[in-house]
GUNU-567988 format. One line per 5 residues: number of its first residue (from 1); their letters; for each residue y, x, z of C-alpha. Coordinates in Angstrom, 1 decimal. Each point is the difference from the previous one (the first is absolute). Example, Ala and Ser with C-alpha at 12.3 -4.5 7.8 and 13.67 -1.06 7.14 Angstrom:
1 = as = -4.5,12.3,7.8 | 3.4,1.4,-0.7
END
This chain:
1 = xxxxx = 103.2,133.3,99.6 | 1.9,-2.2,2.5 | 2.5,1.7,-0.8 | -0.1,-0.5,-4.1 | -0.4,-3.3,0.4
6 = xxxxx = 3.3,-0.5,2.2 | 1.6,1.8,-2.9 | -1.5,-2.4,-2.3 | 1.1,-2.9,2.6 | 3.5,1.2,0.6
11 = xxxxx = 1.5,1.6,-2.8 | -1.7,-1.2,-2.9 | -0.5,-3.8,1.0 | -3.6,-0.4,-0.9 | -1.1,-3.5,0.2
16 = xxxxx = -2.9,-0.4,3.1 | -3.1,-0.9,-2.4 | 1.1,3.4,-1.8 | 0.2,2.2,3.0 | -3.2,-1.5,1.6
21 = xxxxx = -1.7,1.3,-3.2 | 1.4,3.5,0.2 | -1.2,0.0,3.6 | -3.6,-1.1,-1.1 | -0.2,2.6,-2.7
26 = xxxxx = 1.3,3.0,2.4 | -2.5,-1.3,2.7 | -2.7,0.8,-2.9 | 1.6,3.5,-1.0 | 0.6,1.1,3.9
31 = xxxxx = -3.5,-1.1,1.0 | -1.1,2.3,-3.0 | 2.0,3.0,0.6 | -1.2,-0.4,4.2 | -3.9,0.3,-1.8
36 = xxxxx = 1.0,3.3,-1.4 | 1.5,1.3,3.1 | 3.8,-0.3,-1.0 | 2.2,-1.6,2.1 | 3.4,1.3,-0.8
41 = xxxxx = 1.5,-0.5,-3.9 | 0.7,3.4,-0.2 | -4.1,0.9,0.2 | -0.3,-2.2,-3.1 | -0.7,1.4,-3.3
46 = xxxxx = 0.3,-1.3,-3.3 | -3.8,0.5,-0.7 | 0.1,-2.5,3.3 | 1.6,-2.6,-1.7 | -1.6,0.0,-3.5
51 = xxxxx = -3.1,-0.4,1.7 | 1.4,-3.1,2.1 | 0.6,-1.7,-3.4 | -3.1,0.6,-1.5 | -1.6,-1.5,3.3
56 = xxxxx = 2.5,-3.2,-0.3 | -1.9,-0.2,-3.6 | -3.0,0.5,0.8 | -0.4,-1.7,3.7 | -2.1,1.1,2.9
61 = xxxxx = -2.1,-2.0,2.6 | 3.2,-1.9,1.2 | 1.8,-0.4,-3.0 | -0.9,-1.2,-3.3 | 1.8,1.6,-2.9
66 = xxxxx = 3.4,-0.6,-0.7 | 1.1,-1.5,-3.7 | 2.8,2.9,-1.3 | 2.8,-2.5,0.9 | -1.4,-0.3,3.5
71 = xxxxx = -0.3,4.0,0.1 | 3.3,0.8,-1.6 | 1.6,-1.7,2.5 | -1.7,1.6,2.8 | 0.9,3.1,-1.6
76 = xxxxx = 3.7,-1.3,0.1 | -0.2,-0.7,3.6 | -1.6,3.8,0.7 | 2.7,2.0,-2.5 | 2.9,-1.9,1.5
81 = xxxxx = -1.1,0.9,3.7 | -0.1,3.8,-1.6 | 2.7,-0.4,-1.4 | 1.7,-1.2,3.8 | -1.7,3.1,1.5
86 = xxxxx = 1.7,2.3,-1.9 | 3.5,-1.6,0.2 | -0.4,-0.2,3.6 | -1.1,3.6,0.6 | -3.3,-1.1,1.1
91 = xxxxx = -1.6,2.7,-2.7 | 1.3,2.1,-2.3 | -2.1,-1.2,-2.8 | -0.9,-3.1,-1.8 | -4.3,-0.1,-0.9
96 = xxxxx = 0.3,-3.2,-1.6 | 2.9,1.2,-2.9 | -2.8,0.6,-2.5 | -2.3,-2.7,0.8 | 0.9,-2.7,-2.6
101 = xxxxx = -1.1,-4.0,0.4 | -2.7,-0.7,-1.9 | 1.4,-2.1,-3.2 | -0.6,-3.7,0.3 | -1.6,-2.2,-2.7
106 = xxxxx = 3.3,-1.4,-2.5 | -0.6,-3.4,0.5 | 2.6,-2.2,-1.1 | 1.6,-2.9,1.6 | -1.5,-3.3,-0.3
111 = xxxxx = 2.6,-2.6,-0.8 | -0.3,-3.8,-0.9 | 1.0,-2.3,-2.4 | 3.3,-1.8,0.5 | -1.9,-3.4,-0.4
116 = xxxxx = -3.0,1.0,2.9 | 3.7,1.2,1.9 | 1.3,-3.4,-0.2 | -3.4,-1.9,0.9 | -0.4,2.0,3.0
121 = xxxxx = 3.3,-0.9,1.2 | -0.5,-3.7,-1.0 | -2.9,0.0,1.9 | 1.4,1.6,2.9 | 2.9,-2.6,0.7
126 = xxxxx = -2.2,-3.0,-1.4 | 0.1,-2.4,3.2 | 3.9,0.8,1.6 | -1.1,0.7,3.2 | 1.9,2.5,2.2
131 = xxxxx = -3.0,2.8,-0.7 | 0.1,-1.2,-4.0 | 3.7,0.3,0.3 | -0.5,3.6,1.6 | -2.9,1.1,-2.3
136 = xxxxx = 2.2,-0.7,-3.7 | 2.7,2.0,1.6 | -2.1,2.6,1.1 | -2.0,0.1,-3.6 | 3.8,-0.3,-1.6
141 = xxxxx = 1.5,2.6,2.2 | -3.1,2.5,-1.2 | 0.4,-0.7,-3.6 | 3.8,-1.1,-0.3 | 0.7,3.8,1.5
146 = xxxxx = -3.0,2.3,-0.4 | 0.1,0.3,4.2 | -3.2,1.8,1.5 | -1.7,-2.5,2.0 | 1.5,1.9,3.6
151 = xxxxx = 3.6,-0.2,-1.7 | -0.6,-3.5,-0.5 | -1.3,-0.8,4.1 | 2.4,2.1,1.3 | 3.2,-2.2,-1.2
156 = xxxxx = 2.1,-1.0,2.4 | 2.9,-3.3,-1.1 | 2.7,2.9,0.4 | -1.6,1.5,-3.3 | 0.6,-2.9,-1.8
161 = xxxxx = 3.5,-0.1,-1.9 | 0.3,-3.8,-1.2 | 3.4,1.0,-1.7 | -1.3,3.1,-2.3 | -3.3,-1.5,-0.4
166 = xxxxx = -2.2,2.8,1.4 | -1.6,1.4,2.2 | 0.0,3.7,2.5 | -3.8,1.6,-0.2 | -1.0,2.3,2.4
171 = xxxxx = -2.4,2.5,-1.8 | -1.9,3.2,0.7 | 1.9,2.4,2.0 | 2.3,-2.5,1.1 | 1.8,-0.1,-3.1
176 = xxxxx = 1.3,-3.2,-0.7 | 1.6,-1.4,-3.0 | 1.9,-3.4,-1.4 | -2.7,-2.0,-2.6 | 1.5,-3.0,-1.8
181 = xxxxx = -1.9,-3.4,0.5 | -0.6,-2.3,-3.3 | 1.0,-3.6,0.1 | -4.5,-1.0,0.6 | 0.5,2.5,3.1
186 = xxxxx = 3.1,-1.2,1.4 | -0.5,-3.9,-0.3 | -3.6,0.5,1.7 | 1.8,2.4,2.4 | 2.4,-3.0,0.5
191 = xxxxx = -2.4,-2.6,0.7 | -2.5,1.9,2.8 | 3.7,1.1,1.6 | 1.2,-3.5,0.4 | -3.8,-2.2,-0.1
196 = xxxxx = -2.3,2.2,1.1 | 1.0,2.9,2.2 | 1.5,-2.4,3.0 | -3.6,-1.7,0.7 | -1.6,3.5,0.2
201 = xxxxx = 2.6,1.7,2.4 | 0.3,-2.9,1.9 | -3.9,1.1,1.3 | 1.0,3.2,0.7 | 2.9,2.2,2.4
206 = xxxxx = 2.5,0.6,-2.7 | -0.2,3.0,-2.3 | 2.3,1.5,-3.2 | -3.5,-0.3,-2.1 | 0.7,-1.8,-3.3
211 = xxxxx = -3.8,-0.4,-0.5 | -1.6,-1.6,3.4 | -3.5,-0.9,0.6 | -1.0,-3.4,2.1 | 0.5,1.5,3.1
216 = xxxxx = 3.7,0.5,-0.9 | -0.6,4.2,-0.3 | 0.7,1.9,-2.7 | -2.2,-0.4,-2.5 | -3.1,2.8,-0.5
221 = xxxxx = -0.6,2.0,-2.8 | -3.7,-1.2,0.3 | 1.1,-3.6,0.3 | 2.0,0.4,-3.4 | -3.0,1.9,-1.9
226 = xxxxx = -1.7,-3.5,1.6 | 3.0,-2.0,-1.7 | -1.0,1.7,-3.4 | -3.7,-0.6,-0.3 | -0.1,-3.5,1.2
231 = xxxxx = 3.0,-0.7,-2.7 | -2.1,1.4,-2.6 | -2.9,-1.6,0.8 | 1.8,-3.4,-0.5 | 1.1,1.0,-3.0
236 = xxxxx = -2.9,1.1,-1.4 | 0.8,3.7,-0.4 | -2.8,3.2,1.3 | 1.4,0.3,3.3 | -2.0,3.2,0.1
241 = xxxxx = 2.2,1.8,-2.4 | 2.8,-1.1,1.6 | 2.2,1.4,2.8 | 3.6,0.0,1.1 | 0.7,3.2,-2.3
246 = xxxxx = -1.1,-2.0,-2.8 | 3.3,-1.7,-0.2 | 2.2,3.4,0.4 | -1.6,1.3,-2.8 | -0.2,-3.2,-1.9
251 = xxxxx = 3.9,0.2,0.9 | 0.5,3.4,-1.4 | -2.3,-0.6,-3.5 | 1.8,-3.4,-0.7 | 3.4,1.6,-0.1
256 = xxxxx = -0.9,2.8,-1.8 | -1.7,-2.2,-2.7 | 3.0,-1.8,0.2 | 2.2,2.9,-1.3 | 1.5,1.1,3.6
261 = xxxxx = 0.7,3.8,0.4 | -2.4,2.2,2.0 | 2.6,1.6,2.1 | 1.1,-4.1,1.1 | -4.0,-0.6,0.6
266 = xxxxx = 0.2,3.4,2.2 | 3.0,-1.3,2.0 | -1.4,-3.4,0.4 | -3.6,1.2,1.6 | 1.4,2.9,1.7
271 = xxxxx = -1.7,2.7,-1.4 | 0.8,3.6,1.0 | -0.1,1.4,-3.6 | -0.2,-1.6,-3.2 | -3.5,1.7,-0.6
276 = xxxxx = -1.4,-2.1,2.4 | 1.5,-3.4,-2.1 | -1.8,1.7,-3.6 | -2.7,-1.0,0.3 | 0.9,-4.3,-0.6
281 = xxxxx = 1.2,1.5,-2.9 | -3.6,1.0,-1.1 | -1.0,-3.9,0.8 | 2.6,-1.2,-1.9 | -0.8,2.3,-3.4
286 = xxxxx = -3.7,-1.2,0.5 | 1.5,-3.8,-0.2 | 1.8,1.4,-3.2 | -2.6,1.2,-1.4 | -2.6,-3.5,0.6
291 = xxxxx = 3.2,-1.7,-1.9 | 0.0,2.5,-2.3 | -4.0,-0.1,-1.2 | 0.0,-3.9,0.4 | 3.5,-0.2,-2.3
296 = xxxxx = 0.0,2.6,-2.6 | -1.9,-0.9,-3.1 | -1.3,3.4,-0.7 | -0.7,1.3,3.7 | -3.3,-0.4,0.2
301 = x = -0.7,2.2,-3.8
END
């Protein structure tokens, strides 16, 4: 396992949250195999690991039962180590091939109006302190580029190109990519850079960190989730229905309702494949269709 994971480290960049959630989920499946008696992957049979799932669903004594998303991604975890095994001569057969995740609920993203988008950032920057200042660039940042909320912390001022008006996103993987900033993004950008930014960092050591906290750090992804419910709050909005992702996906809905091509949208969030992107395009035909039924004299016949 130690071994898998320094794979996952090494070569395939996996971010630390990501690979300390891999680690968790082969602790469960090793700890299972060890109270069958296995302790080598090549003992393990498939019949092994279908029944590994079906505990992950079911739960024991220790563990209550996993939701399918939280079960498919153990299941993840356990065919990629498999997987490792084999390519590293470590068994000569892979148990976990056939055992398929379980197929999560479709749920599809929640996104906000443009006008609750703009209250919450109103709200956010309302008294131009040095954390207000911080907080609308943060909330503009999120929305003005679709950034997941660990893209967003992890900015350093080197990702910041004032001349192209963009900005370099480190995603999953370690992939990065180049997202252009809208005028909102960049003039709140502008004025946390030059008003805001000094009095935090002059509290703290000195660090690249666009985003600092009051200590002059870098700013945590809790602290920012904090920045997000106590600007909706203020402006009125269900806080509880709310999180950073909110904005990415507002992001992504707004500019496909907007008439922007899926393949941009794709490049823009830094999805893999376009499939994963699809499914804003079932939000946005559902917003069709509400125009359409409230519009059309003779929808409703």
């Amino acid at each position: 396992m130690r071994g898998y994971l320094d794979h996952l480290a090494v070569e395939r960049g996996l971010a630390r949250n990501t690979l300390l959630s891999y680690r968790r989920d082969l602790d469960r499946y090793l700890a299972f195999c060890a109270g069958r008696g296995i302790d080598a992957a090549g003992e393990v049979t498939p019949h092994d690991v279908a029944d590994f799932l079906a505990g992950l669903r079911t739960g024991d004594a220790d563990h209550p039962p996993l939701s399918a998303t939280s079960a498919g991604r153990t299941v993840v975890a356990v065919r990629g180590f498999h997987r490792f095994c084999v390519r590293e001569n470590l068994c000569t057969s892979d148990p976990a091939h056939e055992v398929k995740p379980p197929a999560p609920a479709h749920r599809l993203p929640k996104a906000i109006p443009v006008e609750d988008v703009v209250a919450l950032i109103d709200a956010a920057g309302a008294d131009q302190t040095p954390r207000a200042l911080r907080d609308r660039a943060l909330l503009e940042v999120l929305y003005g580029s679709g950034a997941r909320i660990s893209e967003a912390v992890g900015l350093d001022v080197d990702d910041l190109d004032p001349h192209v008006g963009a900005v370099r996103l480190r995603g999953k993987g370690g992939k990065e990519r180049m997202v252009p900033l809208g005028r909102y993004a960049r003039e709140a950008l502008d004025a946390y850079l030059v008003r805001g930014r000094p009095a935090l960092a002059a509290q703290g050591r000195g660090t690249p960190a666009v985003f600092l906290n009051a200590r002059g750090g870098r700013l945590s992804r809790q602290s920012a989730w904090s920045v997000l419910r106590q600007a909706a709050a203020r402006a009125g909005l269900p806080a509880g229905h709310l999180s950073p992702h909110t904005l990415r996906h507002s992001f992504a809905t707004h500019l496909l309702d907007g008439g922007a091509d899926i393949r941009v949208v794709q490049e823009l969030l830094g999805h893999a494949s376009v499939t994963t992107t699809q499914v804003y395009t079932l939000v946005t035909v559902d917003r069709l269709r509400e125009v359409y039924a409230a519009s059309h004299p003779r929808a409703l016949g």
